[in-house]
VOKEMAR-758792 format. One record per residue (C-alpha): x, y, z; residue in one letter. Coordinates in steps of 0.1 Angstrom, whole numbers, padded with zeros to 4 digits, always signed. Layout:
residues N
XYZA ...
end
This chain:
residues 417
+1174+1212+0894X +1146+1239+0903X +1146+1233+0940X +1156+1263+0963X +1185+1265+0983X +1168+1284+1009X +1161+1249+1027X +1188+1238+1052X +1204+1205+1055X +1193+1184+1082X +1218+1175+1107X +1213+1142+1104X +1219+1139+1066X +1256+1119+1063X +1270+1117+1032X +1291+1142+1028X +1310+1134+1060X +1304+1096+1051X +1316+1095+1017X +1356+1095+1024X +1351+1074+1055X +1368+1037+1055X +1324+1025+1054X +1318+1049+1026X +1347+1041+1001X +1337+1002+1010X +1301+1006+0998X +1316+1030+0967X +1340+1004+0959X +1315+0970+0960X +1289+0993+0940X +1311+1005+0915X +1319+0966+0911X +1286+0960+0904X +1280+0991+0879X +1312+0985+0861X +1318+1018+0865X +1332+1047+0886X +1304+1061+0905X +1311+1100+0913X +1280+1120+0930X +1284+1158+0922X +1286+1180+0951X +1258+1201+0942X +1235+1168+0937X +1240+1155+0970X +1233+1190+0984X +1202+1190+0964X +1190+1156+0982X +1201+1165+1015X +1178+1194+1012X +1152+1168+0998X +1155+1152+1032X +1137+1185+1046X +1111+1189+1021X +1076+1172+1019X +1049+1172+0992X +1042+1209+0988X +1008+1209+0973X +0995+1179+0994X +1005+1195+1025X +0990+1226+1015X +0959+1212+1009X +0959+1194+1046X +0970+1222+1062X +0939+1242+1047X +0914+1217+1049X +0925+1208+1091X +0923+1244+1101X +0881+1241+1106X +0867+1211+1116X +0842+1211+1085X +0871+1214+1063X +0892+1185+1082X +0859+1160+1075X +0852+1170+1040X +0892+1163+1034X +0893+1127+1021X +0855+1129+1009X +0864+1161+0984X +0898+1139+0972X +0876+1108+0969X +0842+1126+0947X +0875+1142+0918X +0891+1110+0914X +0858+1091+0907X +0838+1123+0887X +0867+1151+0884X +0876+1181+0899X +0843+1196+0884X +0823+1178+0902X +0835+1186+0939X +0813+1213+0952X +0827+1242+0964X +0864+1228+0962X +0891+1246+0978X +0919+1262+0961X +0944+1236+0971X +0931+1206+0960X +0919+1224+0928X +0957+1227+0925X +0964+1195+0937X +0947+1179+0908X +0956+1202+0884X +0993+1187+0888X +0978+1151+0892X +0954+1155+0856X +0986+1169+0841X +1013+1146+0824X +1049+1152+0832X +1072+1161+0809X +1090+1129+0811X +1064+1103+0815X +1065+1075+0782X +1034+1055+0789X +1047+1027+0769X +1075+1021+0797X +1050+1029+0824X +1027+0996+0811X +1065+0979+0807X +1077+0987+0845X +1041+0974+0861X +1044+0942+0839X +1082+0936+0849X +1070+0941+0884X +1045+0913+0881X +1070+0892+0871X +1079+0885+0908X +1047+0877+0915X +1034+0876+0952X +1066+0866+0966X +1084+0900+0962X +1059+0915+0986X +1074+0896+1016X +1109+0903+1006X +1100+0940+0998X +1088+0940+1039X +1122+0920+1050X +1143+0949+1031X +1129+0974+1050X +1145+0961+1079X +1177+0982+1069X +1154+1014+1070X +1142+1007+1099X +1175+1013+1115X +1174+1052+1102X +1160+1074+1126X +1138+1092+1101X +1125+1058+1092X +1117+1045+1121X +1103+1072+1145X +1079+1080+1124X +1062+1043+1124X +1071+1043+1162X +1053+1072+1170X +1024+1063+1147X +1028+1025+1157X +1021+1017+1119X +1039+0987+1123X +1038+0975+1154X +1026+0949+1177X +0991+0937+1160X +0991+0963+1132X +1023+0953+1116X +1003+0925+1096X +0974+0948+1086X +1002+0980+1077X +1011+0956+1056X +0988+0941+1035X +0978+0978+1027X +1010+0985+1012X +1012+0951+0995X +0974+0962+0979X +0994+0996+0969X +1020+0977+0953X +0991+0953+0935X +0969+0986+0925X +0996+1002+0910X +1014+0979+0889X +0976+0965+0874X +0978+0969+0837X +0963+1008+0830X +0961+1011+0864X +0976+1045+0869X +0956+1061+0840X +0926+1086+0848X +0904+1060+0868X +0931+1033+0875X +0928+1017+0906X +0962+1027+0910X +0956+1059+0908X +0932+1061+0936X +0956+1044+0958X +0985+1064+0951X +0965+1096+0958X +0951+1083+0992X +0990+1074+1000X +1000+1110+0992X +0969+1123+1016X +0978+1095+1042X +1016+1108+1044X +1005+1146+1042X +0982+1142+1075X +1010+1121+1088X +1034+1151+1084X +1010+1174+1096X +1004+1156+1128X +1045+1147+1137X +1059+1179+1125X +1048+1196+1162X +1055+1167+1179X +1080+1171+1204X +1102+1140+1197X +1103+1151+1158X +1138+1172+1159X +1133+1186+1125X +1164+1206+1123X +1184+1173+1131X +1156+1151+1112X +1143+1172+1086X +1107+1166+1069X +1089+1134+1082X +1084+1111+1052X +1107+1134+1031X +1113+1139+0995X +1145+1118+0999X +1128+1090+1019X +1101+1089+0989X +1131+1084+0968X +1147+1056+0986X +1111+1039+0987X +1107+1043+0952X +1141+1029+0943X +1135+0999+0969X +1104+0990+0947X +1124+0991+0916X +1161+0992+0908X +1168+0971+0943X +1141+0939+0932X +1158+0940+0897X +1192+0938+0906X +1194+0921+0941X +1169+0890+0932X +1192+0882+0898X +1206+0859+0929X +1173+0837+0930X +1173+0829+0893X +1153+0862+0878X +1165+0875+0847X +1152+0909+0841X +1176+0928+0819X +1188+0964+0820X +1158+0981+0799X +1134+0958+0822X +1148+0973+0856X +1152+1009+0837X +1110+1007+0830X +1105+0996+0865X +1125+1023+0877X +1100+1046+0853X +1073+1030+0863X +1075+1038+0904X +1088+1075+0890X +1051+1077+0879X +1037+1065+0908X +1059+1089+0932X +1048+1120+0907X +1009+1109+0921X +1025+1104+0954X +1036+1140+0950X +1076+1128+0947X +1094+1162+0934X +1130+1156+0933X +1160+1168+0919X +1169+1142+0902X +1155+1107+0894X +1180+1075+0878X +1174+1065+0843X +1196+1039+0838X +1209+1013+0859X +1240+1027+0862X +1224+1056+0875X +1203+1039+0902X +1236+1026+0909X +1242+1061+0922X +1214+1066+0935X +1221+1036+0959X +1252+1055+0971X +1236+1081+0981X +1204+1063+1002X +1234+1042+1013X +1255+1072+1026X +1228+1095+1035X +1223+1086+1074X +1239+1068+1101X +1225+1037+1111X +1208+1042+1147X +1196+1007+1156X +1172+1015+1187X +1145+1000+1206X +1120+1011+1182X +1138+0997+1152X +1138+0960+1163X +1105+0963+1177X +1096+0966+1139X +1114+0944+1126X +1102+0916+1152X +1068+0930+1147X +1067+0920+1118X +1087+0884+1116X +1062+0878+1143X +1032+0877+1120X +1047+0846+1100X +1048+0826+1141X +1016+0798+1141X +0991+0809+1157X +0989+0808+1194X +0962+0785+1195X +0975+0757+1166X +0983+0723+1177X +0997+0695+1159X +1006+0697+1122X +0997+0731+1119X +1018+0740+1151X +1048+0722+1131X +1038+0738+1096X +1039+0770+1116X +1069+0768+1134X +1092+0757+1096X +1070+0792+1077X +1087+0811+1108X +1119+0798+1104X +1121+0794+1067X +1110+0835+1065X +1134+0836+1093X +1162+0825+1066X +1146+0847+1037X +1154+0879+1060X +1192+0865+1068X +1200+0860+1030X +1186+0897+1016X +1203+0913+1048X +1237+0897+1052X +1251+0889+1086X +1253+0929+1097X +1216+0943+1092X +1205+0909+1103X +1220+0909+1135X +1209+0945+1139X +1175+0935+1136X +1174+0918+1170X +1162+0887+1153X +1170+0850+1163X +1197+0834+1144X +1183+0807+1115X +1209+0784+1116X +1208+0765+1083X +1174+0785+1072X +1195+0814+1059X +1199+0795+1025X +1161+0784+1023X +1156+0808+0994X +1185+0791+0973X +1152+0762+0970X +1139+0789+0950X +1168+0795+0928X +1158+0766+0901X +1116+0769+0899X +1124+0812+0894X +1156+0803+0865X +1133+0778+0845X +1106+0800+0846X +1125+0828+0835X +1139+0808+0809X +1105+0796+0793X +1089+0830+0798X +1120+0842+0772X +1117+0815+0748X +1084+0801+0745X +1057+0815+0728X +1025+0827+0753X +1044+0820+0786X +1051+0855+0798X +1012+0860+0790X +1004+0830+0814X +1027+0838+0839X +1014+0873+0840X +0978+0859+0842X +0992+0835+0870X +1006+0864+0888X +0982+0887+0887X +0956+0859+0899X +0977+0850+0927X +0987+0885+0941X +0950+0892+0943X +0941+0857+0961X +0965+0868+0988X +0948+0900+0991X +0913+0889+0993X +0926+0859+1016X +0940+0885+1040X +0929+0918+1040X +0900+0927+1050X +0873+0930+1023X +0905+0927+0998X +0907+0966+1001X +0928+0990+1020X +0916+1025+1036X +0947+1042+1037X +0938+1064+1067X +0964+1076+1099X +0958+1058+1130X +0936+1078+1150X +0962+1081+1179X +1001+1084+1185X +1017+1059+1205X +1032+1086+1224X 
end
């Protein structure tokens, strides 16, 4: 760990006073049943990521922070970043020193990176195909009761009201982008969009950071170092081992490359951390510490995002008939999705209405997913077709949906508050 110790712990961070609570030895306890395995966090580690939790991206932040002192400086900021992605660094006229190095880190390999399990992660990742995009946005629902989480997206109204749809969709075209076969090399489509995420989340910091509801020695960093990590780890290690229940099969190396994979992806999203899980014993222990690392605070703002964005699967307020009805069973049936992958405790916290019987809609899926899976192991060319299939289908949605099929990444242009 290279990190410095001159950055304080935020107040808010838990886990050292949550780990030998009755909560924290239950969540120890059901994940070392899991992992097989005793599950023991050094000290110094978890002191590392509580730090984390008050870091941001260093180099993108500089680079904002430069280019938003002048006005010319604040317009040319997504321009410059846009011209050395397409043509290279080279080519920016008159670039300033930050993003010069900025993209000397993003044009430079880490030590770690294996680009054969990079190419392995994004193709496990397709596996799911477009349905892991609306369980990836029920999920959230736990982060949303985290104060660090949901403030932020409060204060921006990211997802709220109209825009949760749209929010979205951006994110699910991050999620496409990035796990495209060679899509994170020099030129990769998702390599653009990573790099527009990073310069999205640095203006986002620079804005909320003087913001007088942001608390930052109780909150730390907004979108931290440590809440890059849980993200990353929610788009990997969580997929592969929590939807084993709906018939995948995607074995230890598969959810070990997807973990590698979304590594990548936070290095271009200028993750830095202290440590990053290999294995999935070790993303095992990184679950105990995202699990441990803040109290739940279940506000206002918090189900207001979570019913901002069940809302979006409600028929439209103009249907009639059939559609009305077809509307009303999508509702309830994503309705169910979000009781099963929450359990009865962050689904009641959500402030959503109870599903009744649609809490085991997603078993339907259990045999379609398990024969799949099964052919896609044994039979010669599935796993190619399937890919094909998924890759097809993810980018219907997109062009169905989002506007133009393309995201534009930018901040919203004014707080909520």
């Amino acid at each position: 760990m290279t990190q410095s110790t001159e950055v304080s712990i935020p107040k808010s961070y838990n886990y050292f006073r949550g780990i030998d609570t009755t909560m924290g030895r239950s969540i120890k306890w059901r994940l070392e049943r899991h992992a097989k395995c005793h599950l023991d966090v050094p000290d110094e580690l978890a002191a590392a990521f509580g730090r984390a939790m008050n870091t941001g991206d260093r180099l993108g932040d500089a680079y904002i922070s430069a280019a938003f002192s002048s006005t010319a400086g604040k317009a040319r900021a997504r321009k410059d970043v846009e011209q050395a992605l397409t043509h290279g660094i080279g080519s920016v006229q008159d670039p300033a020193p930050e993003l010069v190095a900025l993209f000397e880190q993003l044009d430079t390999d880490p030590d770690w990176v294996d680009w054969a399990r990079v190419e392995r992660g994004a193709e496990v990742f397709r596996r799911y195909g477009s349905e892991l995009y609306p369980y990836f946005g029920m999920v959230t629902f736990i982060g949303y009761g985290l104060e660090t989480i949901a403030t932020p997206l409060a204060l921006t109204g990211a997802y709220t009201g109209g825009t949760a749809f749209g929010r979205f969709l951006e994110t699910s075209r991050l999620w496409t982008d990035t796990t495209e076969p060679g899509a994170m090399r020099p030129g990769g489509v998702g390599r653009r969009s990573a790099v527009f995420v990073r310069i999205l989340h640095s203006i986002i910091r620079h804005t909320l950071l003087p913001h007088p509801e942001w608390d930052r020695d109780r909150l730390g960093m907004p979108i931290s170092q440590f809440g890059m990590f849980g993200t990353l780890m929610l788009s990997s290690f969580t997929p592969g081992v929590q939807l084993k229940l709906l018939g995948y099969l995607p074995t230890d190396d598969d959810i070990a490359a997807m973990m590698h994979h979304w590594r990548y992806v936070g290095y271009l999203m200028g993750f830095d951390p202290p440590w990053f899980p290999d294995t999935v014993t070790e993303g095992f222990q990184a679950q105990l510490l995202i699990l441990l690392s803040e109290l739940p605070k279940v506000s206002k703002d918090s189900q207001g995002l979570c019913q901002s964005f069940m809302d979006t699967y409600r028929p439209a307020e103009d249907s009639r008939g059939l559609r009305r009805i077809y509307g009303d069973l999508r509702y309830r049936a994503q309705l169910g999705h979000a009781r099963f992958y929450l359990g009865q405790d962050g689904y009641e916290a959500s402030g959503l209405p109870d599903p009744g019987l649609w809490r085991y809609a997603p078993l339907a899926r259990v045999i379609p997913n398990l024969t799949r899976e099964s052919l896609r192991r044994t039979v010669p060319g599935v796993a190619e077709w399937i890919d094909r299939r998924h890759r097809q289908a993810r980018q219907e949605f997109l062009d169905k949906n989002l506007e133009g099929g393309q995201a534009k990444f930018k901040p919203v242009d004014k707080l909520t508050r």
